[in-house]
KOLVEXPA-398185 format. One line per 5 residues: number of its first residue (from 1); their letters; for each residue z negated, x, y negated of N, C-alpha, C. Coordinates in pm, 1 decimal, m for minus. Atoms other than C-alpha are relative to their C-alpha. Example, Ala and Ser with C-alpha at 12.3 -4.5 7.8 and 13.67 -1.06 7.14 Angstrom:
% KOLVEXPA-398185
1) as) 0.0/89.0/119.0/m780.0/1230.0/450.0/0.0/90.0/m120.0 | 6.0/m82.0/119.0/m714.0/1367.0/106.0/m73.0/m77.0/m109.0 $
***
This chain:
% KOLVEXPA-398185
1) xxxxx) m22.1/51.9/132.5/m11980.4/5873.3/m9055.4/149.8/m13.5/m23.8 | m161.3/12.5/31.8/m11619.3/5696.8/m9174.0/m1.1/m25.4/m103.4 | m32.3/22.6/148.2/m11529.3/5715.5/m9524.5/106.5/20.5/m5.9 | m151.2/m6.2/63.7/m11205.4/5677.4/m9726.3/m21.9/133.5/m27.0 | 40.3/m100.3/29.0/m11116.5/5985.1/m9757.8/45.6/66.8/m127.0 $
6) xxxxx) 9.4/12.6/159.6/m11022.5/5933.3/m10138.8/m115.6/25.0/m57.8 | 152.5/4.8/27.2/m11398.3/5840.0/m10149.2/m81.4/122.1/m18.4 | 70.0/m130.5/m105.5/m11535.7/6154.2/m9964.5/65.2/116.8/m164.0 | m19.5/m86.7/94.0/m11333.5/6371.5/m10243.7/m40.3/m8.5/m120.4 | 50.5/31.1/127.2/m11433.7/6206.1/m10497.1/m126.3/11.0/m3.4 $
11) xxxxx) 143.6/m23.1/m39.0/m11788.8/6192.5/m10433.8/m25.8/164.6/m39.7 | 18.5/m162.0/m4.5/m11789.9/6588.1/m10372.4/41.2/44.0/m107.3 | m37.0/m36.2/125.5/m11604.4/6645.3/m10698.8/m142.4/m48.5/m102.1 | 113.4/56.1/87.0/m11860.4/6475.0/m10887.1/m126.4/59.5/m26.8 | 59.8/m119.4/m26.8/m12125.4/6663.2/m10682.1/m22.7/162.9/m80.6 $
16) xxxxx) 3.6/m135.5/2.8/m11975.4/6969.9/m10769.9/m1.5/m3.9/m194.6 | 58.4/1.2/194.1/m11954.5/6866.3/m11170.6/m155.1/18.8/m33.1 | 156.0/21.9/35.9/m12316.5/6833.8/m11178.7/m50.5/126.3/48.1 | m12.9/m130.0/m53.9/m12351.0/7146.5/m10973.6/m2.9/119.2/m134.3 | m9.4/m93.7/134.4/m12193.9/7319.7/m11282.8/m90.8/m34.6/m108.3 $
21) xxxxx) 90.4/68.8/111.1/m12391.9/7084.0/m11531.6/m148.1/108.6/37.5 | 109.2/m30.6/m69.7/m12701.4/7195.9/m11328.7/m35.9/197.3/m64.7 | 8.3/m135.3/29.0/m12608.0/7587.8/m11344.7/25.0/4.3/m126.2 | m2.0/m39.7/206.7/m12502.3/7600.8/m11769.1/m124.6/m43.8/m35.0 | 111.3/21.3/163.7/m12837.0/7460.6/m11890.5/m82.1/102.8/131.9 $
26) xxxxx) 30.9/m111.3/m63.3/m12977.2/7724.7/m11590.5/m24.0/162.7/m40.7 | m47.0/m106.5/23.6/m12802.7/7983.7/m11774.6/m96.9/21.7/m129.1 | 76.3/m4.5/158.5/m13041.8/7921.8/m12113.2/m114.7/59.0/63.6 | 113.1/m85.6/m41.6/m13354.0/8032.8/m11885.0/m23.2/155.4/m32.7 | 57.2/m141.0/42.2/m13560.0/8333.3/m11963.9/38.3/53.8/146.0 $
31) xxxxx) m24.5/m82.6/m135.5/m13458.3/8623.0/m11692.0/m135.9/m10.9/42.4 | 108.7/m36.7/m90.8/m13847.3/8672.3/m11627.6/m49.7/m168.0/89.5 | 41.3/99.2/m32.7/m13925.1/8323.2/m11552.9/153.3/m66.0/119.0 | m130.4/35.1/m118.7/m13546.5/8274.8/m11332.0/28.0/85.7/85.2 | 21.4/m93.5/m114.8/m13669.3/8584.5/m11108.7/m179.4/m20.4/11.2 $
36) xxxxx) 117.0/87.9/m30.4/m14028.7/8418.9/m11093.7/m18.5/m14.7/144.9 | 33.8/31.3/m110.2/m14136.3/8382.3/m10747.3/m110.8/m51.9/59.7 | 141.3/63.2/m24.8/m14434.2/8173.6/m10630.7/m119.9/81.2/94.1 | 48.5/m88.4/m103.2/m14490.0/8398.1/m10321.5/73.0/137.1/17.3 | m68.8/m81.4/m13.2/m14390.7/8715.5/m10187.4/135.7/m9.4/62.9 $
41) xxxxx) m110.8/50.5/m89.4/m14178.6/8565.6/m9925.5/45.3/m120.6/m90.1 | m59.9/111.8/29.1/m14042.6/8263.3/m10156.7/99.3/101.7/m99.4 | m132.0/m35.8/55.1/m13715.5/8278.3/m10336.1/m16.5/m4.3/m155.0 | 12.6/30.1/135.1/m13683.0/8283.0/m10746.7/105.3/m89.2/m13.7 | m137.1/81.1/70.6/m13416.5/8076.3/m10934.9/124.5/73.8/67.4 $
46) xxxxx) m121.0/m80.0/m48.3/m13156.3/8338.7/m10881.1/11.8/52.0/117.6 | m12.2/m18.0/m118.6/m13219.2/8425.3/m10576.2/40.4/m63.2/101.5 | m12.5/159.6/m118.6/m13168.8/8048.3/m10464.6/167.9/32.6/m34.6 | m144.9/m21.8/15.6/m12823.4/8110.5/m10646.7/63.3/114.6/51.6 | m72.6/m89.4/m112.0/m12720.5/8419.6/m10498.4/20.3/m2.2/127.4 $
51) xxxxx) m30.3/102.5/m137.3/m12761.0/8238.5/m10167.5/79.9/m46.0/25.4 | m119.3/99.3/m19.4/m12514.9/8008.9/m10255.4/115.9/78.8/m30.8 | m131.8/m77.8/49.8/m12267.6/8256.8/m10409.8/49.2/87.6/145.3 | m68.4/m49.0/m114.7/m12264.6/8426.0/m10085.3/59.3/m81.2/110.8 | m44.8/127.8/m105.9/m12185.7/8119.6/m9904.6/142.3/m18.0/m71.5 $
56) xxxxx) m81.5/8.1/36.5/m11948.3/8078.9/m10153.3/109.9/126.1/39.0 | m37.1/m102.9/m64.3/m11812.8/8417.4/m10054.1/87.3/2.0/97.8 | m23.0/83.0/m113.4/m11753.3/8280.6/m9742.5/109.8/m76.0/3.4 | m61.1/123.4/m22.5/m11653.1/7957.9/m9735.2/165.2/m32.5/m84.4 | m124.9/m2.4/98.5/m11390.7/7954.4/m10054.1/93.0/70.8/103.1 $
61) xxxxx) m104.5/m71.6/m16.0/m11158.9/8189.6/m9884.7/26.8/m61.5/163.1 | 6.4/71.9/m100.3/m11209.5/8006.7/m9542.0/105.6/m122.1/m66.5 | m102.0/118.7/4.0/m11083.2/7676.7/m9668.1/120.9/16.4/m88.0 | m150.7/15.7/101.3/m10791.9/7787.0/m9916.4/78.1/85.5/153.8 | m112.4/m92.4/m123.2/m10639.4/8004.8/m9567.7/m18.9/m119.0/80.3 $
66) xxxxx) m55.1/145.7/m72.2/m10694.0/7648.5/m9389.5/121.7/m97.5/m35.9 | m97.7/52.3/93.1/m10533.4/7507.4/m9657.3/142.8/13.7/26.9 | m100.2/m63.1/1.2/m10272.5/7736.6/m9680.6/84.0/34.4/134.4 | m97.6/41.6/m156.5/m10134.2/7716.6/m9275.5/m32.8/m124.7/19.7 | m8.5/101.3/m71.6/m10173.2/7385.4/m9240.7/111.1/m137.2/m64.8 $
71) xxxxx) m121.5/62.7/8.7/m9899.9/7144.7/m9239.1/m55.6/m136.4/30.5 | 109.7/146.6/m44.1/m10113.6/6760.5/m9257.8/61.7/m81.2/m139.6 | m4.5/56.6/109.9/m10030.3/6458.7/m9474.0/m171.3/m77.6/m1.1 | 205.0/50.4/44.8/m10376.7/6301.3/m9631.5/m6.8/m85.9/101.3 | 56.6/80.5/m69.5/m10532.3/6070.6/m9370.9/m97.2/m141.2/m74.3 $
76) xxxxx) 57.7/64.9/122.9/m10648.2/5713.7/m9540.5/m169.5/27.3/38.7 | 122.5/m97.4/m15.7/m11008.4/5798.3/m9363.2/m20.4/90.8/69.6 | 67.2/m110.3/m99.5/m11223.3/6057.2/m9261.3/m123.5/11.5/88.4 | 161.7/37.9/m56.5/m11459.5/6039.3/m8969.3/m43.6/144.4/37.4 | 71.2/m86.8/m19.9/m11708.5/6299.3/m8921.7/8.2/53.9/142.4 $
81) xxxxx) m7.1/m11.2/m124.7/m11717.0/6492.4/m8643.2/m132.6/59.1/50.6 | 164.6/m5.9/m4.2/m12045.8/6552.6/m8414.8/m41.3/98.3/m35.8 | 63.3/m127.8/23.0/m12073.2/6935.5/m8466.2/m28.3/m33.3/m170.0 | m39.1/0.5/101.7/m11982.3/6850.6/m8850.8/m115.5/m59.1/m71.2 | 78.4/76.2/50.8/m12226.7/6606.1/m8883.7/m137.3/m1.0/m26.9 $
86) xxxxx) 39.7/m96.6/m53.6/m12454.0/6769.8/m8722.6/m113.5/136.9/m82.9 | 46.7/m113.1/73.8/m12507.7/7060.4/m8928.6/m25.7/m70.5/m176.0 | 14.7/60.2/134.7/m12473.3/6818.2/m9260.8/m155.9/m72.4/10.0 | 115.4/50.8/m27.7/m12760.4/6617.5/m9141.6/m92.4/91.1/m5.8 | 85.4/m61.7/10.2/m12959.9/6952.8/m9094.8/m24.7/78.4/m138.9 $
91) xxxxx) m15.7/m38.5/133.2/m12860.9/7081.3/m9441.5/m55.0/m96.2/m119.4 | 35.3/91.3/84.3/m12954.9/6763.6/m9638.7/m143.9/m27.0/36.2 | 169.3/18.3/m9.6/m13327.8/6747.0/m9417.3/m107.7/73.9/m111.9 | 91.0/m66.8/63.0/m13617.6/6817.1/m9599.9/m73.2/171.7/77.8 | 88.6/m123.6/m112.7/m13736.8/7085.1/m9365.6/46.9/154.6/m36.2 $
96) xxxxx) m58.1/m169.3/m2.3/m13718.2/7492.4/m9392.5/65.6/3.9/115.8 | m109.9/9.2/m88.3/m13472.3/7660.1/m9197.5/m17.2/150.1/m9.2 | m3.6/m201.1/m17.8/m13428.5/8062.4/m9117.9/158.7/m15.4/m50.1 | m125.4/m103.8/24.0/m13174.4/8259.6/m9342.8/40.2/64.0/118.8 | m95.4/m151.7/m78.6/m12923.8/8448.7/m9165.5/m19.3/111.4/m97.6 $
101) xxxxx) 6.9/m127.0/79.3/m13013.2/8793.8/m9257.4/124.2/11.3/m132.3 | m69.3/m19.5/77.1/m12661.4/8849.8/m9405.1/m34.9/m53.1/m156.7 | m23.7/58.3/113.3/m12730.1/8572.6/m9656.3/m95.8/m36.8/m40.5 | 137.7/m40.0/40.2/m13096.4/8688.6/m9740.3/42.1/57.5/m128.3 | m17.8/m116.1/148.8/m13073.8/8797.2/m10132.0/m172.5/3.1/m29.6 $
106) xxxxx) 131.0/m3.9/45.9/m13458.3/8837.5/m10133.3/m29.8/125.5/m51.0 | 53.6/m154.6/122.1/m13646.9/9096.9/m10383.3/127.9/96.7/22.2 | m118.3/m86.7/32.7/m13278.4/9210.8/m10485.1/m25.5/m42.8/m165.2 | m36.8/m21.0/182.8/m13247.4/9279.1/m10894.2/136.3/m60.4/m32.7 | m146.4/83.0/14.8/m13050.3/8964.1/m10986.1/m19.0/m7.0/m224.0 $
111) xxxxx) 0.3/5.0/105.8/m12942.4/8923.5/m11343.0/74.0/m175.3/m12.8 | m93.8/124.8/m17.0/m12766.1/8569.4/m11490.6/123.5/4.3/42.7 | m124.9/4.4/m33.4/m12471.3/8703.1/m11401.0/m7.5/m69.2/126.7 | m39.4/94.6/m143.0/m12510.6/8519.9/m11036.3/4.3/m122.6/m35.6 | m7.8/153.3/43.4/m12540.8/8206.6/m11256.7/163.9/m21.7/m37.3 $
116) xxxxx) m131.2/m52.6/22.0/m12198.6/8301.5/m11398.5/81.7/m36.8/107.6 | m80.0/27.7/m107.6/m12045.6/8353.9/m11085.5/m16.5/m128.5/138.6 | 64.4/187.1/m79.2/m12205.3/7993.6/m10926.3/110.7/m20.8/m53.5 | m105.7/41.7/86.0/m12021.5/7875.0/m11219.2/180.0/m9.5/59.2 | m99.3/m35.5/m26.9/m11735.2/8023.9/m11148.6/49.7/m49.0/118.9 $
121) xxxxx) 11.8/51.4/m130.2/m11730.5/7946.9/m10764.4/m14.2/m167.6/44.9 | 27.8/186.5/m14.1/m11820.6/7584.5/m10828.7/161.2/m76.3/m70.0 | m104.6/13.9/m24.7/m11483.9/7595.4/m11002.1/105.7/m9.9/44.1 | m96.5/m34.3/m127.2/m11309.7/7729.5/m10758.9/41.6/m112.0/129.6 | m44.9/136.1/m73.5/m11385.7/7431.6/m10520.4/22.8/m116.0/m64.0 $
126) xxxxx) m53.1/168.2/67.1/m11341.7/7151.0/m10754.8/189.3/31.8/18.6 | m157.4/m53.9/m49.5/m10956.9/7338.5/m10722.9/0.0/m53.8/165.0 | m31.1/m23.3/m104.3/m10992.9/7372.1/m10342.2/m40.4/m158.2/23.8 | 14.5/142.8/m5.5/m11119.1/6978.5/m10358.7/124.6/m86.7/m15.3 | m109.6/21.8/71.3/m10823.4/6885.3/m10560.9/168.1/45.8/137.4 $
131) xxxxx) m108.8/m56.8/m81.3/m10568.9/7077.5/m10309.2/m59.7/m86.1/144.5 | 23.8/41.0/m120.2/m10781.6/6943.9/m10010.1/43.2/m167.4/8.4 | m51.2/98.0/15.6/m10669.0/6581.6/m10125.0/100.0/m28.1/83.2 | m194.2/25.7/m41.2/m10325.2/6628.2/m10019.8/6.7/20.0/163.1 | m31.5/10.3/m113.2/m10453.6/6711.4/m9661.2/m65.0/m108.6/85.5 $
136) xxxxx) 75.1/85.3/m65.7/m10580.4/6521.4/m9361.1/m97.1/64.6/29.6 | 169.4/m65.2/m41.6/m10971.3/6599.4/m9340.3/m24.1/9.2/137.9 | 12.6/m28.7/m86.4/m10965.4/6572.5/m9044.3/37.2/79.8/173.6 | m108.2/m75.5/m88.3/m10690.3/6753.8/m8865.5/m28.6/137.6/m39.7 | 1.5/m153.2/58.7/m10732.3/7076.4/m9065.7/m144.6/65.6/49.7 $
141) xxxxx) 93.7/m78.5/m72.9/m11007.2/7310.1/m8926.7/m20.8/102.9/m58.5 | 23.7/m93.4/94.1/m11199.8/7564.5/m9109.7/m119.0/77.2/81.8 | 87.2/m78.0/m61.3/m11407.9/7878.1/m8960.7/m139.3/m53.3/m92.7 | 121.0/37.5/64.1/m11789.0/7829.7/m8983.1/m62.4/173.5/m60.7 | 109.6/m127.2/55.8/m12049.1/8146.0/m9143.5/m83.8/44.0/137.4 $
146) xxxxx) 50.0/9.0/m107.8/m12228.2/8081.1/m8826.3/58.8/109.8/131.7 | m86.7/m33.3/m89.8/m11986.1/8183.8/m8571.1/149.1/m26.3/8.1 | m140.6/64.6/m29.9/m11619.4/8231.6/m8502.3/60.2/m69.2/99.6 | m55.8/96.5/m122.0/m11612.1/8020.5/m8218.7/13.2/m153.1/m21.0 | m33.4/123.7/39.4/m11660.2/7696.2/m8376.3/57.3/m15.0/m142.6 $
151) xxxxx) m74.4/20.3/152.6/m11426.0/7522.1/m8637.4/m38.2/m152.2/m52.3 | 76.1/129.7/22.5/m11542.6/7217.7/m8790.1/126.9/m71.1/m107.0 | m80.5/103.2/90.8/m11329.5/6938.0/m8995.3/m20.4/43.5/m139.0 | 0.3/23.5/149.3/m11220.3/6976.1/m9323.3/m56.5/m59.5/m74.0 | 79.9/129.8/140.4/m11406.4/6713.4/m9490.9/m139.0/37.8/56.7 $
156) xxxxx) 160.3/m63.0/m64.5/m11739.2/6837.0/m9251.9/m37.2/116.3/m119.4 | 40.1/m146.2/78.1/m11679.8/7197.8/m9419.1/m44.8/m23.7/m169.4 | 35.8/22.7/119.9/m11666.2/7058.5/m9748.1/m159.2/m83.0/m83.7 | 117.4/35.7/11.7/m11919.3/6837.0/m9730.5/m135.3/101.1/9.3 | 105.8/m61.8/2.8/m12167.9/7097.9/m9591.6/m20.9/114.9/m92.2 $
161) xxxxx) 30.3/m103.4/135.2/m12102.8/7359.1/m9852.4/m40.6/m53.4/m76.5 | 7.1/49.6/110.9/m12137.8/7146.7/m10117.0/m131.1/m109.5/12.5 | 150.1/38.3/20.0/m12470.9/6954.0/m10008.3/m81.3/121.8/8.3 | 75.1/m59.6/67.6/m12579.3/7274.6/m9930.5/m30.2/86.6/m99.8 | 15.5/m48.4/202.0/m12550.5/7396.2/m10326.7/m122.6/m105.4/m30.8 $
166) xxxxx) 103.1/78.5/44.6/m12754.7/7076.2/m10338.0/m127.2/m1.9/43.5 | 87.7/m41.2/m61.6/m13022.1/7189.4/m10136.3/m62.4/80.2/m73.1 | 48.7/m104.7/99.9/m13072.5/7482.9/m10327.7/m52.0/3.3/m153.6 | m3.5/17.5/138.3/m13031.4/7336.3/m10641.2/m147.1/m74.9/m5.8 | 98.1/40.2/m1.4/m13295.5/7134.2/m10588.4/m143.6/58.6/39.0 $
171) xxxxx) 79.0/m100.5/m0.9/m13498.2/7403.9/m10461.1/m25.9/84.5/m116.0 | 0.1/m46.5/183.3/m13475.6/7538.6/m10803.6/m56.6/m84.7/m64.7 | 103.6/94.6/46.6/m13651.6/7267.0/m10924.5/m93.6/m14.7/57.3 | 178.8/19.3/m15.3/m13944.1/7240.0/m10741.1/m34.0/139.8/m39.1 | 56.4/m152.4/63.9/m13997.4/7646.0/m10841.0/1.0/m77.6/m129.6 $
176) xxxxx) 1.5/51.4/161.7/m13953.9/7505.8/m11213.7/m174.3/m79.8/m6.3 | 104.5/83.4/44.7/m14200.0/7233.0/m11149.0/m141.7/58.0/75.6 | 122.8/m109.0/m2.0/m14423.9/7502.6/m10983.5/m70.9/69.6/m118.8 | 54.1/m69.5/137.4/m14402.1/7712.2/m11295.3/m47.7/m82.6/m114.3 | 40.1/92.8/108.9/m14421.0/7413.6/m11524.6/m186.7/m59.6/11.2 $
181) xxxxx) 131.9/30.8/m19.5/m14785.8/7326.2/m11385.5/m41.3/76.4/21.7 | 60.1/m139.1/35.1/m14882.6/7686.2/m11351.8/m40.3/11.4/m191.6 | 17.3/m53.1/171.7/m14836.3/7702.1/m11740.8/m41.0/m99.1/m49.6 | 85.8/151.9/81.7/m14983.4/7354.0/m11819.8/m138.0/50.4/106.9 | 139.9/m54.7/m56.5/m15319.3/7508.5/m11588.0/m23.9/97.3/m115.2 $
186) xxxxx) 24.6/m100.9/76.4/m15302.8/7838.6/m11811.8/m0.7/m72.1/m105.6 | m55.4/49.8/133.1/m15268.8/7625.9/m12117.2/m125.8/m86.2/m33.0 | 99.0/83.4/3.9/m15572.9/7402.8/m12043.7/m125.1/74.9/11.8 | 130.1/m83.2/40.6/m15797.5/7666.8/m11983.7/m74.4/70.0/m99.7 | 76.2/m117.4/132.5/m15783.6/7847.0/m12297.9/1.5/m81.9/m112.4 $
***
């Protein structure tokens, strides 16, 4: 994939506005119904977000120390690279995928505060978006969660954090529209 890489930031900023849009009307949910779980093994609302906060965990402090040693002027595009692409392509499939233990928050006692700190974290990269402007996406190199042996492109890393928030997020909606036809069944019976 070759995009401007004006485009590519912009895009992901936008992303990540809606991201926040997404988590504040999130934050109005009832706690019992945003720790809701369909199954034993499925995730609740917050649980999908504490997922991401630990990624965020991660990743934030990864790309501002890329950031921060690297010496790049902006590049006008950015082409993807295969590992980069790679893993974006498997993040945006419809398909399940195995947690890494580490970044398992299952049947943990979440409160909104992990909505909070989404929030918060989703700020953080619209910043680290904003600063990543000024470099070349594709020269700069950022550790993966995966392993420290591979480093993937700046504009890869960004991209894959930030579709997968959208992964999740959207996984939060089909639980919704689980519960929403659970309670239109209970509602018709009585």
């Amino acid at each position: 994939m070759t995009i401007a890489s004006s485009a590519l930031i912009a895009s992901l900023q936008e992303l990540t506005r809606e991201h926040i849009s997404f988590a504040q009307a999130l934050q109005k949910e009832d706690l019992t119904r945003l720790n809701w779980r369909e199954h034993n093994n499925s995730w609740s609302m917050l649980e999908c977000i504490a997922h991401l906060n630990r990624y965020g965990d991660f990743y934030h402090p990864a790309i501002s120390k890329s950031l921060r040693f690297s010496i790049t002027t902006p590049a006008t595009l950015f082409k993807s690279g295969v590992i980069g692409n790679y893993f974006v392509k498997l993040i945006t499939a419809d398909s399940k995928m195995k947690t890494p233990k580490p970044m398992n928050p299952i049947h943990q006692e979440l409160t909104v505060a992990v909505i909070a700190e989404f929030i918060q974290q989703q700020e953080t990269m619209l910043a680290l978006l904003e600063q990543a402007a000024s470099f070349d996406l594709n020269r700069v190199r950022t550790s993966i969660s995966l392993t420290k042996w591979i480093r993937l492109k700046l504009g890869d890393t960004l991209r894959f954090v930030i579709y997968h928030n959208m992964r999740h997020l959207k996984q939060i909606e089909r639980i919704r529209n689980v519960q929403d036809r659970l309670s239109a069944r209970s509602t018709e019976v009585i």
